[in-house]
N, C-alpha and C positions, 0 to 999 in steps of 0.2 A: 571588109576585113576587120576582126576584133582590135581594137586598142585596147593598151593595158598604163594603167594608171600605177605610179607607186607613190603611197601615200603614207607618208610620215603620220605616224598616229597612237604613238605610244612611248616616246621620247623626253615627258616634261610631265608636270604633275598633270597639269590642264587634258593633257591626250589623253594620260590614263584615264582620268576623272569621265573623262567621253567615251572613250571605250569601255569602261563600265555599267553607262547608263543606257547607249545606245546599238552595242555592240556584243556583251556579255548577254543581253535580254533586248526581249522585242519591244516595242514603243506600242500601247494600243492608243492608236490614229483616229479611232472613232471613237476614242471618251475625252472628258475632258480632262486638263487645259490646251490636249493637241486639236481637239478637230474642228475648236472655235475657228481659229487662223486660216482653215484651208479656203481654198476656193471650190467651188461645187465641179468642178474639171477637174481639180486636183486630189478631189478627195475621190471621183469617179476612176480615174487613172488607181489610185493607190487600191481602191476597192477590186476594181478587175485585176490586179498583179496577188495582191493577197486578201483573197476572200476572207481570212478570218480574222480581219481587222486589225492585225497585228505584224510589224516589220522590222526589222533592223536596221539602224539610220545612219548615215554621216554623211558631213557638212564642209564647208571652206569657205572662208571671209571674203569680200571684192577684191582683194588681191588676187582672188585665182580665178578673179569670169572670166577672161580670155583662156586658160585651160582648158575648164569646166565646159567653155563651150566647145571645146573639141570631144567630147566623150559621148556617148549613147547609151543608151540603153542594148541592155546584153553583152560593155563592154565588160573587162578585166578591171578590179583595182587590189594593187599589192599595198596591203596593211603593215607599215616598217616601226620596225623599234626596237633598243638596246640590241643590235647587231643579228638580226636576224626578220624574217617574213615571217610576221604574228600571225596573219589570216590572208584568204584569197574570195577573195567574193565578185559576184558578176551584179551589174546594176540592174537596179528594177524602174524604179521611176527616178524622172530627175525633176526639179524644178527648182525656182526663185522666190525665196517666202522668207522672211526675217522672223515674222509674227511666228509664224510655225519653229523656225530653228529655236528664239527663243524659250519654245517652253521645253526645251529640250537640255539646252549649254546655255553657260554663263557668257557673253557678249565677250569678245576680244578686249582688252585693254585700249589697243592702238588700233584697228579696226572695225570693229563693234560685230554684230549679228555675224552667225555661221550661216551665211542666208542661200548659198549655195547645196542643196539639201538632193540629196538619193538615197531611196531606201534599194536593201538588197534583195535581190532576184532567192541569190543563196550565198551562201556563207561558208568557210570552215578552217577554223583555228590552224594551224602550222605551227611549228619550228623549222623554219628552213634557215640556214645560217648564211648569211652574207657571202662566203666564202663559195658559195656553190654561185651568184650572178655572178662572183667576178672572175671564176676561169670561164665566165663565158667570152666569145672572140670581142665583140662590141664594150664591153664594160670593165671596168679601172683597178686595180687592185684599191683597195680601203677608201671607196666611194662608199660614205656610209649615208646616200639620200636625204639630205635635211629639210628638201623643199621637194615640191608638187613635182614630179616628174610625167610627162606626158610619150608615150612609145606608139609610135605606128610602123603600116608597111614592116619592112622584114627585121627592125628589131624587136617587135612586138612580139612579131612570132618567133624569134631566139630564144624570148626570155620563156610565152606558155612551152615552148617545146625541152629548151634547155631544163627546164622545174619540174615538168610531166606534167601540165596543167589542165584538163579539160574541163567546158564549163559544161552545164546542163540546156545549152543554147548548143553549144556545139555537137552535143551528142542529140539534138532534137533534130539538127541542120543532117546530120548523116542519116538519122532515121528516115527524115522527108524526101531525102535526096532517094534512097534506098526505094521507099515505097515509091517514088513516083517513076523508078527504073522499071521496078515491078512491073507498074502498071500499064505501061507504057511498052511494054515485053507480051505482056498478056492480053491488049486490046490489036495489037499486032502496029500499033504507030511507032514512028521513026524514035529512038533516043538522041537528045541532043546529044554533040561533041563536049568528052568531058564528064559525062555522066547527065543530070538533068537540072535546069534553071531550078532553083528554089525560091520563090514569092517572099521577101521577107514579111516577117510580123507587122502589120499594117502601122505606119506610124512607126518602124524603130530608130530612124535616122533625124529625129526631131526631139527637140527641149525636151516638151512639153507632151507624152504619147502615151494611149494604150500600151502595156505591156503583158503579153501571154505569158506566165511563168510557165517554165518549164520544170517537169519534174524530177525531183533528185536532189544532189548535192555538185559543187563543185568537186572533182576528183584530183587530189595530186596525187601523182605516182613517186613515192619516196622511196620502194622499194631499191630502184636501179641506182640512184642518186647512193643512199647508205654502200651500196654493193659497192660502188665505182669507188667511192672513200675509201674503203676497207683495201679494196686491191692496191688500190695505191699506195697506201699506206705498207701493204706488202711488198713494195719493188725494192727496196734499200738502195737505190741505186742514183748514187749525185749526180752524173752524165746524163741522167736521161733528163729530156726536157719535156715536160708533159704539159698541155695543151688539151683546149677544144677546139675544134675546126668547125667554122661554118662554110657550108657548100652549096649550091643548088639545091643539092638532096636536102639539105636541112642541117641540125646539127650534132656532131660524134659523140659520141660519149667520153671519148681520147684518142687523144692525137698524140702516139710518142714518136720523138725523136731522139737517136743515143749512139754510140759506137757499133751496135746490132745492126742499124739501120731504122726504116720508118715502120711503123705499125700503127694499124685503126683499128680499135676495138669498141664493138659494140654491145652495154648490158643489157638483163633482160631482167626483167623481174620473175619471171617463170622460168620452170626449165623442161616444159613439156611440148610438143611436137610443133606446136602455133608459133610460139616464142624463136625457139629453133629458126621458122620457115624465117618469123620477121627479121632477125637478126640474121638471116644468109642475105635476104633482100636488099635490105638499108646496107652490109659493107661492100656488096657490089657497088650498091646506086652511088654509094662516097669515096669509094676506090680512086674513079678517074678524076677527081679531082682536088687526091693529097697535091702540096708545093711539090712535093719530092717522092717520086713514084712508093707507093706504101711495097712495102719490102714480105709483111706481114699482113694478114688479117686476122681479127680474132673474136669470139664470141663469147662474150664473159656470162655464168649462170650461176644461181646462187645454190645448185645441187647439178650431181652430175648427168646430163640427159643421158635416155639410154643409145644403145648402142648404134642403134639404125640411125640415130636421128645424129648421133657422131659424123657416121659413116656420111652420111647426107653432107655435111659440112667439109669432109675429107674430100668429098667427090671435086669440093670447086678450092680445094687447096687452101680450106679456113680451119685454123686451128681452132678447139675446143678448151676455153678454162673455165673451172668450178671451183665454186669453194668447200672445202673438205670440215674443214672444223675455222671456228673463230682467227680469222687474221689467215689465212692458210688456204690456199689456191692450187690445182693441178693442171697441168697441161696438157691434153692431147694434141701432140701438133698432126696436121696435116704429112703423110710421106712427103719426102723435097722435090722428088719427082715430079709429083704431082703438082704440088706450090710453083714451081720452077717454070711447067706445063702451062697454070694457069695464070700466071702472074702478065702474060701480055696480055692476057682478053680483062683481067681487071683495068688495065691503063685506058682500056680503050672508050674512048668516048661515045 
């Protein structure tokens, strides 16, 4: 399971200074004064991750080797600074090298060498504002992260899912899985339960390992994240209490609670027939387990799907809202009959 890192890295002169040299541009690893320092394993690892010699780096001083050694290769690190997620990158190689850090950053004052060293897999700038981890359920209002934070297990996956986050390990992980169902369909042998075992990347759960990049970029989905703002921003309504819920299913987009009663609404970044299907799916699968039976479903889209694909949503009693112009939302609700109808087969577990 991915860990995700959030990594203070742009908060003090020193962070910027390193985000500039190692972050804004790639380090070429194979010239010098970097590729004196490596070891001939390290520089073999760095060479099969990025064949063209060239990576994007950060570091952490001995204050953070027991973190550092909880992370891997193809995990998550969130790049933080002045109140928001500057970048999201996935690891590519990790290792222990002082001589290496140093020809990169100036040595800590009080700790010396950034000897803690991984380059990244991939990379890609954000603005994501503080404000959007902390109506997450796990995480604090005005935690503004000043230290190494380390996330596993299911707050890990709060925060990729909460952000829209997927990496290019993740999307290599469903293509293997896919083909090997395939293949497995088409030689006429058994599928596992679950879909099918994937073999990790030989060596990914070690210091020190081979790493296959994978191709592409990290993808945040900021679409639904902006949409979810915007509507909210269109409720004007103090009574309501608005929330994220995490659930089995994973996590809501909103969870209101008000004098109306409870409602789960799910956004989508699209508003074509796919998007539609996911967002019927996900407010079943998170229906049975609002605190307080959801009163409402709803499927928020950032133009109005057409009519069938309404209808489709009306069939299981989930309202339809779009937004019409800037700040400005409509509603199709489901007939009540129908809501009224299916609102026990939602609770049901």
């Amino acid at each position: 399971m991915t860990v995700v890192a959030i990594q203070p890295a742009y908060g003090n002169q020193t962070a910027r200074s390193h985000w500039r040299i190692t972050l804004d541009q790639e380090v070429p690893f194979t010239e010098s004064p970097h590729l004196g320092p490596l070891t001939p394993a390290q520089l073999d690892n760095l060479v099969a991750a990025h064949p063209t010699g060239r990576a994007r780096f950060w570091g952490s001083t001995k204050v953070h080797d027991r973190g550092m050694d909880r992370l891997h290769p193809g995990d998550v690190v969130l790049f933080t600074g002045d109140s928001m997620v500057r970048g999201v990158g996935e690891i590519g190689v990790m290792f222990r090298n002082a001589a290496f850090a140093d020809t990169m950053w100036t040595q800590d004052p009080a700790h010396g060498s950034w000897r803690n060293v991984y380059s990244l897999a991939a990379f890609q700038p954000t603005e994501i504002p503080y404000k959007e981890i902390w109506a997450l359920p796990s995480f604090n209002t005005n935690d503004v992260f000043r230290r190494l934070r380390i996330l596993e297990g299911d707050r890990a996956e709060e925060i990729l899912q909460g952000l829209g986050i997927e990496t290019p390990s993740q999307q290599q992980q469903l293509s293997a899985m896919e083909s090997a169902v395939a293949a497995a369909l088409a030689s006429g042998t058994p599928v596992e339960p679950a879909g099918t075992r994937v073999v990790p990347v030989e060596g990914m759960h070690t210091p020190v390992a081979t790493y296959e990049r994978s191709s592409g970029p990290v993808h945040v989905h900021r679409a639904e994240a902006l949409l979810v703002t915007e509507y909210v921003s269109s409720l004007h309504n103090p009574e309501l209490d608005i929330q994220r819920l995490r659930t089995p299913a994973g996590i809501t987009d909103l969870h209101l609670t008000g004098p109306d009663g409870t409602e789960i609404v799910e956004a989508k970044r699209g508003s074509a027939h796919r998007f539609v299907r996911e967002a019927l799916a996900q407010l079943l699968d998170y229906a049975p387990h609002s605190p307080q039976p959801a009163d409402r479903l709803s499927g928020l889209f950032p133009s109005r799907p057409v009519d069938h694909d309404i209808a489709l949503l009306h069939r299981y009693g989930i309202d339809c809202v779009f937004r019409t112009t800037a700040g400005h939302f409509e509603r199709s609700a489901a007939p009540a009959d129908t809501r009224d109808h299916m609102r026990k087969a939602w609770h049901s577990a």
